[in-house]
C-alpha positions as CSV (number, residue, x, y, z in Angstrom):
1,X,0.0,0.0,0.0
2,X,3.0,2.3,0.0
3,X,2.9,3.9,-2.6
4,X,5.3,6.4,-4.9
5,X,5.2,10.2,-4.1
6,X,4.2,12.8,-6.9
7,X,4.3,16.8,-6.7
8,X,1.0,18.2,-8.1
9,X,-0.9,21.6,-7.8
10,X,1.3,22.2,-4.5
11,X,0.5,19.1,-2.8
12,X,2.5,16.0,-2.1
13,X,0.2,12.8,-2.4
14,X,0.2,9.5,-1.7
15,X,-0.5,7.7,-5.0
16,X,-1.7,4.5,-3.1
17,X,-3.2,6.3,-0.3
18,X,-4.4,10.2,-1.7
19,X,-3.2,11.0,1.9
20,X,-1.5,14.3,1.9
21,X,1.5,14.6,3.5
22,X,4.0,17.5,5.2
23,X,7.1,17.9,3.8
24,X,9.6,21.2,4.4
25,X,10.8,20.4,0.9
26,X,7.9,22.2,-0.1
27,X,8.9,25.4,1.5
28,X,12.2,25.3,-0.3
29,X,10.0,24.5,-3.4
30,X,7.8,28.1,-2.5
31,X,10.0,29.7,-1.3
32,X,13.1,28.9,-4.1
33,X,15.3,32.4,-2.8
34,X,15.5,35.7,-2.6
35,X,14.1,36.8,-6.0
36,X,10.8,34.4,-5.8
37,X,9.8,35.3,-2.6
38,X,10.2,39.0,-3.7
39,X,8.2,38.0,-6.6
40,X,5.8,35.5,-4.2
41,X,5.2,35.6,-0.8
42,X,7.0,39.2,-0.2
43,X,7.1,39.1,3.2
44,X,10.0,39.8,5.4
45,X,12.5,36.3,6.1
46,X,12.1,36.9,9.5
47,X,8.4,36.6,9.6
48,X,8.3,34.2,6.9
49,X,10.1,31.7,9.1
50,X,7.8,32.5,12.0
51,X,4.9,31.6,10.0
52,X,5.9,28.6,8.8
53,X,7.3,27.7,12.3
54,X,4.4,28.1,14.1
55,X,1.9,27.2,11.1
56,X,4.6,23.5,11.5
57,X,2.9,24.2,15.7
58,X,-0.8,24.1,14.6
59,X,0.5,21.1,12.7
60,X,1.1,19.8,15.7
61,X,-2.4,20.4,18.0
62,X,-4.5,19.6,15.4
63,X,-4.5,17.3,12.0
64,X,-5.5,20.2,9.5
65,X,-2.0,19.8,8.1
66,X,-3.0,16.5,6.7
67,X,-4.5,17.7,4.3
68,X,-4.0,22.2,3.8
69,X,-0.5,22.8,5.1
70,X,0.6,24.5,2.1
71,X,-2.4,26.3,1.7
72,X,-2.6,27.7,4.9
73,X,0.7,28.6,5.0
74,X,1.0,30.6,1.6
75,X,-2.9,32.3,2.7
76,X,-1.2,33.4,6.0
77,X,1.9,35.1,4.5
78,X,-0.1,36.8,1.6
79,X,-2.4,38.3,4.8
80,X,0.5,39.7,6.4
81,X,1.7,41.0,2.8
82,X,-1.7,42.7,2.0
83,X,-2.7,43.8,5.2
84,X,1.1,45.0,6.1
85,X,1.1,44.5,9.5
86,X,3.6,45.7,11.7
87,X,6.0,43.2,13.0
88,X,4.8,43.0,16.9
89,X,1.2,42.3,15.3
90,X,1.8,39.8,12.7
91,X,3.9,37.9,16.0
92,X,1.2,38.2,17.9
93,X,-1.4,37.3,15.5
94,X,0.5,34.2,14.5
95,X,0.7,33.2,18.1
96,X,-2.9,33.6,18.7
97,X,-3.7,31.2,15.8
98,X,-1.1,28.8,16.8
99,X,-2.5,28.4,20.8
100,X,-6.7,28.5,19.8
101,X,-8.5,25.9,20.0
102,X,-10.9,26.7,17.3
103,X,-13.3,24.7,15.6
104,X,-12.1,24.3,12.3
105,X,-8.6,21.8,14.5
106,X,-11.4,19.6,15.3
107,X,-13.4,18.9,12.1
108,X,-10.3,18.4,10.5
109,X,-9.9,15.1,12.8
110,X,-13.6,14.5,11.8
111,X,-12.8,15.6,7.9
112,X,-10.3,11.8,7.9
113,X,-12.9,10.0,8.9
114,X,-15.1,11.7,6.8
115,X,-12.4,10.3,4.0
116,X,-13.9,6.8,4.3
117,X,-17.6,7.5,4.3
118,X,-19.1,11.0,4.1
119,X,-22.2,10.0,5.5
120,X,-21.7,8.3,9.0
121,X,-24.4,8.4,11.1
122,X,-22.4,7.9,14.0
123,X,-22.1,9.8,17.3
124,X,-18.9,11.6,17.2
125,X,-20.0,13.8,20.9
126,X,-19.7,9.6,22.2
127,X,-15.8,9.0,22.4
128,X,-13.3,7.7,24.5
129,X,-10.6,8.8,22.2
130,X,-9.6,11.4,20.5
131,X,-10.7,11.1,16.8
132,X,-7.0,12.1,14.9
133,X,-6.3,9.0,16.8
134,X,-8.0,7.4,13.6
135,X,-6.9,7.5,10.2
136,X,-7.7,6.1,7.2
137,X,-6.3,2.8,5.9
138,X,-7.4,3.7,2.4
139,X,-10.2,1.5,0.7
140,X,-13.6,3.7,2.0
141,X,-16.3,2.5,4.8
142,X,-17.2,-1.3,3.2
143,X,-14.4,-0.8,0.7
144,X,-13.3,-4.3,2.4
145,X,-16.8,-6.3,1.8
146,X,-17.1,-8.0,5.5
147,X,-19.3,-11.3,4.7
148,X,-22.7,-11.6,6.0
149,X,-24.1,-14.8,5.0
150,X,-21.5,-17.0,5.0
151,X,-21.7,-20.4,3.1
152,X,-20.4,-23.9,4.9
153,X,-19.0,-27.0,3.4
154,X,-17.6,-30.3,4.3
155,X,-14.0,-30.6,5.0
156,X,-13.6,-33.0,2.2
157,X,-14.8,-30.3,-0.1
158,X,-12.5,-27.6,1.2
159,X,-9.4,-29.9,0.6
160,X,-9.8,-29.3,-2.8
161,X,-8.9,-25.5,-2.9
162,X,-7.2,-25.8,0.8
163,X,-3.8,-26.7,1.4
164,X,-3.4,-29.2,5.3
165,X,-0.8,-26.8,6.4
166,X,-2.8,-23.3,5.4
167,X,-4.4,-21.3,9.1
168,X,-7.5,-21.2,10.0
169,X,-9.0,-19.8,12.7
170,X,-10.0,-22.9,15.1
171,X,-14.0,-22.3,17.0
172,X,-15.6,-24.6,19.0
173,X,-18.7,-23.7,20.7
174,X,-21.0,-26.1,22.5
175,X,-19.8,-29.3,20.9
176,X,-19.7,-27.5,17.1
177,X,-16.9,-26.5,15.5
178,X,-16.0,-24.6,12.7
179,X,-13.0,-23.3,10.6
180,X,-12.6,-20.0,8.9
181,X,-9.3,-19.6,6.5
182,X,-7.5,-17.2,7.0
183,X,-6.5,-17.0,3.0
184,X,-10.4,-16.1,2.7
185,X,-10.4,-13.6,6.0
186,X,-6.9,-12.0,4.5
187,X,-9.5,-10.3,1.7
188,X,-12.0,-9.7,4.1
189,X,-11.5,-9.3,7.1
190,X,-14.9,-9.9,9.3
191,X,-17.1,-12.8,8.9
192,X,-20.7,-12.2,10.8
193,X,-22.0,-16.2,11.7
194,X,-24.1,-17.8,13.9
195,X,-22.5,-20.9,15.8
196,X,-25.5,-22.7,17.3
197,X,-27.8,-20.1,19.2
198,X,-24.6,-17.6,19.5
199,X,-24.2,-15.1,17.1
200,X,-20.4,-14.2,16.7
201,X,-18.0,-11.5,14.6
202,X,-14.6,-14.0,13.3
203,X,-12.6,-11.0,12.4
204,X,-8.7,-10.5,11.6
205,X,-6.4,-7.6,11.1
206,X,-3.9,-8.8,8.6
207,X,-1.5,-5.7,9.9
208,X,-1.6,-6.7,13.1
209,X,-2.0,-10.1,12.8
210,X,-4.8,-10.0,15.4
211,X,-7.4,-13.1,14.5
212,X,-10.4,-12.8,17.2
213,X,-13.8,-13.9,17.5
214,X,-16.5,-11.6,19.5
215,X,-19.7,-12.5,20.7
216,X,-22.3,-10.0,18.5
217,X,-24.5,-9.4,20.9
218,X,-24.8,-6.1,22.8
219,X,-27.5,-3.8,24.7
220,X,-30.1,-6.5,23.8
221,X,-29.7,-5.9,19.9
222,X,-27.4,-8.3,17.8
223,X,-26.0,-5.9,15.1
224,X,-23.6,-7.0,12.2
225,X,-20.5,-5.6,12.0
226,X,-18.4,-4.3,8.7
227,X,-15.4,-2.8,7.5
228,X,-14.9,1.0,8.7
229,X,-11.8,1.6,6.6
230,X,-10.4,3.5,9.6
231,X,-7.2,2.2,11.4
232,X,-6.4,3.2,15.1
233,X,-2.7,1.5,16.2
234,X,-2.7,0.1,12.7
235,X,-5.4,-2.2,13.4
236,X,-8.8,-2.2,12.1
237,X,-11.6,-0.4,13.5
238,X,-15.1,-2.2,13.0
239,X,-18.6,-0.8,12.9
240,X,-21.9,-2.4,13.6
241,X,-25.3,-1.5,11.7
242,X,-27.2,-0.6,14.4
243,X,-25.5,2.9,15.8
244,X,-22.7,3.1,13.5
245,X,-20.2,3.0,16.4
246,X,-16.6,2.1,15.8
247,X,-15.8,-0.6,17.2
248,X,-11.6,-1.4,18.1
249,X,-11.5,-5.2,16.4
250,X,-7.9,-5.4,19.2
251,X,-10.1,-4.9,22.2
252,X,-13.9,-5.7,20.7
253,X,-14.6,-2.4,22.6
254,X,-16.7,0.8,21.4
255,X,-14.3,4.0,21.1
256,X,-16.7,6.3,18.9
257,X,-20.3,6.2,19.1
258,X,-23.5,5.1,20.7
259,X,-22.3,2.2,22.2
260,X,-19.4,3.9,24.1
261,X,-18.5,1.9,27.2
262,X,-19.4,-1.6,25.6
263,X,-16.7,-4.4,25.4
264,X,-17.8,-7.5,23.3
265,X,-17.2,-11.0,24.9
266,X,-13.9,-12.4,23.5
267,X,-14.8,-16.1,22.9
268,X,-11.3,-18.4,23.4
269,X,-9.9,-19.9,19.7
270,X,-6.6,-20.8,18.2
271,X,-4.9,-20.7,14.4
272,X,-4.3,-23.9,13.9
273,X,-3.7,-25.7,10.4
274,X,-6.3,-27.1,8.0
275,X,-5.4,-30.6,9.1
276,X,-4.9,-30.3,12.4
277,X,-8.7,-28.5,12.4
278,X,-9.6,-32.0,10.7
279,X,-7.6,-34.3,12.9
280,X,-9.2,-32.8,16.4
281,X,-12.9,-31.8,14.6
282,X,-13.6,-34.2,12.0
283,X,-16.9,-33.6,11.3
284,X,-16.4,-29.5,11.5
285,X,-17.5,-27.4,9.1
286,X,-14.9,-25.1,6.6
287,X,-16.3,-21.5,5.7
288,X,-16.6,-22.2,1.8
289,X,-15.0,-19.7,-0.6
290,X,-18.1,-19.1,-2.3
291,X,-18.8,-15.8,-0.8
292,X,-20.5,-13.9,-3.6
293,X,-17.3,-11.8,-4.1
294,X,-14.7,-12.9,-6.8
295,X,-10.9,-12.8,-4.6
296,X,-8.1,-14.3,-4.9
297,X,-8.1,-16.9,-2.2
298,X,-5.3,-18.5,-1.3
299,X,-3.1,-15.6,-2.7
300,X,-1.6,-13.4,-0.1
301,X,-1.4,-9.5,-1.0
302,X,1.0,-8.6,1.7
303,X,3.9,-10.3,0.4
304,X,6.6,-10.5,3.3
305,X,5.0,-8.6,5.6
306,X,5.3,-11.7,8.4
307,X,8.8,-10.5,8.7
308,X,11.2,-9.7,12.1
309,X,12.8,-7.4,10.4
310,X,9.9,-5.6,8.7
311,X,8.7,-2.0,10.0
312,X,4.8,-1.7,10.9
313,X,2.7,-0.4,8.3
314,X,0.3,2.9,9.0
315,X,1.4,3.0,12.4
316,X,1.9,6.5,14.2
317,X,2.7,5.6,17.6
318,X,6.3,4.5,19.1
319,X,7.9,1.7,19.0
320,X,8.2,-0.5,21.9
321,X,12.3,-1.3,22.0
322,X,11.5,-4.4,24.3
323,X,10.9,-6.8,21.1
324,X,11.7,-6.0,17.5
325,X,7.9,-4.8,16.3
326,X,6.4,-7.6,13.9
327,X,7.9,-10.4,16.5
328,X,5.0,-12.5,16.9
329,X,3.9,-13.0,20.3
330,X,1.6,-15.3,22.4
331,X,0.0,-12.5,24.6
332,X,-3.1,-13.3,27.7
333,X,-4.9,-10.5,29.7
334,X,-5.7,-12.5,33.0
335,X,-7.3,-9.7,35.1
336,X,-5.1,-6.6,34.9
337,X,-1.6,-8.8,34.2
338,X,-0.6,-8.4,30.8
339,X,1.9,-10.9,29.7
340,X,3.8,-11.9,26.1
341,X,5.2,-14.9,25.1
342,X,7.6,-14.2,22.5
343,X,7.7,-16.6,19.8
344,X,11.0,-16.6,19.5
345,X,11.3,-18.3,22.5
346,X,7.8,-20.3,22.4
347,X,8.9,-22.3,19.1
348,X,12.3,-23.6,20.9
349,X,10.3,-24.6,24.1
350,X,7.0,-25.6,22.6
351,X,5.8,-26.5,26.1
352,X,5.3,-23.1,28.7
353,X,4.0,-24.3,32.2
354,X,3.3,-20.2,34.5
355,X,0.8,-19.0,36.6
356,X,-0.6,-15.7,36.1
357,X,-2.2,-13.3,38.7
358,X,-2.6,-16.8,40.5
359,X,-3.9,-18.7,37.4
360,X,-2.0,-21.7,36.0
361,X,-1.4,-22.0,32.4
362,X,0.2,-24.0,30.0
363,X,1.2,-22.4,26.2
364,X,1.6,-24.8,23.3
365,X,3.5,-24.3,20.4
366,X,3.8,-27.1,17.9
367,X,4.5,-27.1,13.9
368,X,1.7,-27.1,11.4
369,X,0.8,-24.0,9.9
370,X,1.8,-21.7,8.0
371,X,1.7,-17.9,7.5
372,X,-0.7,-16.1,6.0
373,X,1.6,-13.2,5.2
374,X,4.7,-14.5,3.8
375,X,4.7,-15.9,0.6
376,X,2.5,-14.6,-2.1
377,X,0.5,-18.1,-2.4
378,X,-0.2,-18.7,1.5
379,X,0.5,-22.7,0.8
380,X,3.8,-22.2,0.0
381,X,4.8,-19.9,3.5
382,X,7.5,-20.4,6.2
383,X,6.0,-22.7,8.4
384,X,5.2,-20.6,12.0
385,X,3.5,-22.9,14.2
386,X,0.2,-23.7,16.0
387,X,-0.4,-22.3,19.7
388,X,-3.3,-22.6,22.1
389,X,-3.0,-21.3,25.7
390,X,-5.3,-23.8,28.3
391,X,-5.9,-24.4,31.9
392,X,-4.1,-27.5,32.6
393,X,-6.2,-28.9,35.1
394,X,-8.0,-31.9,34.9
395,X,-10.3,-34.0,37.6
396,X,-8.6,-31.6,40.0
397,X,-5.5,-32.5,39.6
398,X,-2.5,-29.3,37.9
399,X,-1.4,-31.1,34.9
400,X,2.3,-30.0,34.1
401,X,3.8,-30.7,30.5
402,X,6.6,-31.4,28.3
403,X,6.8,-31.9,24.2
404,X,7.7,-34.9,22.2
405,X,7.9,-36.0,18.7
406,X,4.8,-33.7,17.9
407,X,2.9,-34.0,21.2
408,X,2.2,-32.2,24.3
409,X,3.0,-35.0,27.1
410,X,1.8,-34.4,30.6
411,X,4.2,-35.8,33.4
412,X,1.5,-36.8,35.8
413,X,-0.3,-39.4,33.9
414,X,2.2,-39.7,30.3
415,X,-1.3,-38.8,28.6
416,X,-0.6,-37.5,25.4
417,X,-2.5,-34.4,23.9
418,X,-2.9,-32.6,20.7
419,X,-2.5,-28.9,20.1
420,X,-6.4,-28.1,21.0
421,X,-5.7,-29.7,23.9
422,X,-7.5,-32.7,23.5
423,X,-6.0,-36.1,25.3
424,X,-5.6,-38.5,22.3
425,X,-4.0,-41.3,24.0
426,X,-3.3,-42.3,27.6
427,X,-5.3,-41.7,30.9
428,X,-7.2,-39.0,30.2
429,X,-8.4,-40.0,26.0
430,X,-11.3,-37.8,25.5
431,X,-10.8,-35.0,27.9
432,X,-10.2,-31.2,27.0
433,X,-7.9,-28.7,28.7
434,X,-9.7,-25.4,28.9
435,X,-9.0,-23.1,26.8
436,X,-8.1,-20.0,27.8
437,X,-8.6,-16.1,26.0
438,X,-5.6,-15.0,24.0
439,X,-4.0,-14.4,20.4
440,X,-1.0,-14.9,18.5
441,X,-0.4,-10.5,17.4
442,X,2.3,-8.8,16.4
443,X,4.4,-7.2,18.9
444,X,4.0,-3.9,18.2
445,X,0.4,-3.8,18.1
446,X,0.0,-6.1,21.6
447,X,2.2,-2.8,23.0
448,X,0.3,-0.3,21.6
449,X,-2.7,-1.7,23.2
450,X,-1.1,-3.2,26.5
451,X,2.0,-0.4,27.1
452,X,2.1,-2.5,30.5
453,X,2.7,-6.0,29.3
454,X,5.4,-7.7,30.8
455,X,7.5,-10.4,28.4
456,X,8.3,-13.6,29.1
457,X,11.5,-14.8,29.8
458,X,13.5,-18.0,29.9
């Protein structure tokens, strides 16, 4: 999405994005010496520079610079030409504008999100952030189609478009289970369903890698929820149907809107592979590609970006030096104890056995899939593993485990269990660890969110 940079009518644009951007090459462009600005702007140097210095502060209070910098800049110096003001006054003046609040700094936050969709009907007064805190990610409000009446087929059916080792987004509710690719989600995004009487959002940020399933339902209404085209942290912000609120897909909580000071219920899943979704669910159902849109699934269009080494995309805020930022990390919210399990350190170990804020847990880490981010066809990816966080207690008794030749082995009873944490063999065949809420993110988005997260160590 990053596109190539073009000078046109005094504006620098994003090609990819149409996002305008500042750039103090610009002022050497208007500026260009002593005999243009004589010809131009014919102001005096000295109060040239203090009105692009503190026009560069307004910058900074409000987000009007997105999108008139140049503008306002070349409008205030040809005021101060025509009207002639003395030196003290211009200074003055200029200080005034830089320090109010006025109205026109806040609509230009509101004029971004205006970008996606012109006509929102939500409640901007409703916010528990500040709305330049969003920006646009560049296709408009439904620009990404979320799908709304998914379509279901056998697993048999799906193996003949789905490679074993592709993700998918693991659910089990209430004895049904269900797998949702993420080579279909990568072009989509959210997925509204209903998994026996609960009606549930599967959504995924592909630049966060953040793959989470809500619960829909909310205030005693059971709204659908679809693509805003606004980002916040770099991950997607959602909206539902019935208020328009915005919804953070991170958090499943309301920022903008109506439903202000709503959470959704996070319901517990795991990205597992295609075959490992068949081995521990074999009569599960695979969300079908036939979603009335023509994509290509299976394809990945962020080629690479599952990369160490790579730099978040459309992220403004800083960078946590803890972890490089697109590490991938195991990461749990148990009460108000944030903690991350760096994959770097989770695929040598495979087997984590911790208590958090008095809980005990167990993290698995196992091969099977791949990533959806890496290579351009998703089949052919660097394998990154499967993971699943559970309560290891079973019949009362603190299971404690190690990992060998593909399996999670627990030392009390030599049981051994697969990466949902189902017992396959042993003692305990046919019992399930519980699983517990978490996601496999990025870990520059999991610290943007959770500034207080404190990273596991060997």
């Amino acid at each position: 999405m990053a596109g190539q940079f073009r000078y046109r009518n005094q504006k620098l644009i994003s090609s990819s994005m149409n996002h305008f951007y500042l750039n103090e090459e610009f002022y050497n462009k208007i500026r260009g010496g002593e005999s243009k600005r004589k010809k131009g702007l014919n102001i005096h140097p000295f109060l040239e520079a203090i009105t692009w210095f503190l026009i560069k502060r307004i910058g900074k209070l409000s987000n009007i610079l997105h999108y008139h910098f140049e503008l306002f800049f070349i409008i205030s110096c040809k005021i101060i030409r025509i009207l002639k003001m003395k030196l003290i006054k211009t200074f003055c003046l200029l200080m005034f504008l830089s320090t109010t609040p006025i109205t026109i700094y806040a609509q230009s936050a509101l004029s971004e999100i205006l970008r996606t969709f012109p006509n929102w009907k939500t409640n901007f007064d409703k916010k528990i952030i500040e709305l330049d805190e969003l920006m646009s990610g560049g296709p408009p409000k439904d620009g990404i189609q979320a799908i709304f009446k998914p379509k279901f087929e056998t697993q048999e059916h799906a193996g003949e478009w789905l490679d074993d080792k592709e993700p998918v987004i693991g659910l089990e509710l209430n004895g049904e289970a269900r797998a949702y690719p993420l080579s279909i989600l990568i072009w989509h995004e959210i997925a509204n369903d209903k998994i026996g009487d609960v009606p549930v959002v599967v959504s995924f940020c592909p630049l966060c890698y953040s793959a989470l399933v809500y619960d829909r339902r909310v205030r005693g209404v059971t709204p659908f929820f679809g693509v805003s085209g606004l980002l916040r942290n770099s991950d997607m912000v959602m909206y539902d149907n019935v208020t328009e609120s915005f919804w953070q897909q991170f958090t499943g909580e309301a920022i903008v809107g109506d439903m202000v000071g709503e959470i959704l219920e996070l319901i517990p899943t795991q990205i597992i592979s295609f075959k490992q979704f068949k081995d521990a669910y074999p009569d599960g159902d695979v969300l079908s590609k036939d979603t009335g849109y023509e994509r290509r699934y299976g394809q990945n269009p962020y080629v690479g970006y599952d990369d160490i080494d790579q730099r978040p995309f459309l992220f403004r805020g800083d960078i946590d030096e803890r972890l490089p930022p697109n590490e991938k990390v195991i990461a749990i919210k148990q009460g108000d104890i944030n903690k991350a399990y760096p994959y770097s350190i989770t695929k040598e170990e495979h087997v984590i056995n911790d208590d958090i804020n008095g809980t005990v847990v167990v993290i698995f880490h196992g091969g099977g899939a791949v990533s959806a981010l890496d290579d351009g066809t998703i089949a052919d990816s660097k394998e990154v593993g499967s993971t699943g966080v559970f309560n290891p207690e079973v019949d009362g008794v603190t299971l404690t485990f190690k990992y060998e030749m593909g399996y999670f082995i627990d030392n009390e009873s030599g049981s051994k269990w697969d990466v949902t944490g189902k017992a396959i063999d042993g003692k305990y065949t046919g019992k399930n660890l519980k699983r517990i809420k978490h996601g496999d993110y990025f870990a520059f988005a999991w610290f943007a969110f959770r500034p207080d997260t404190e990273i596991y160590h060997k």
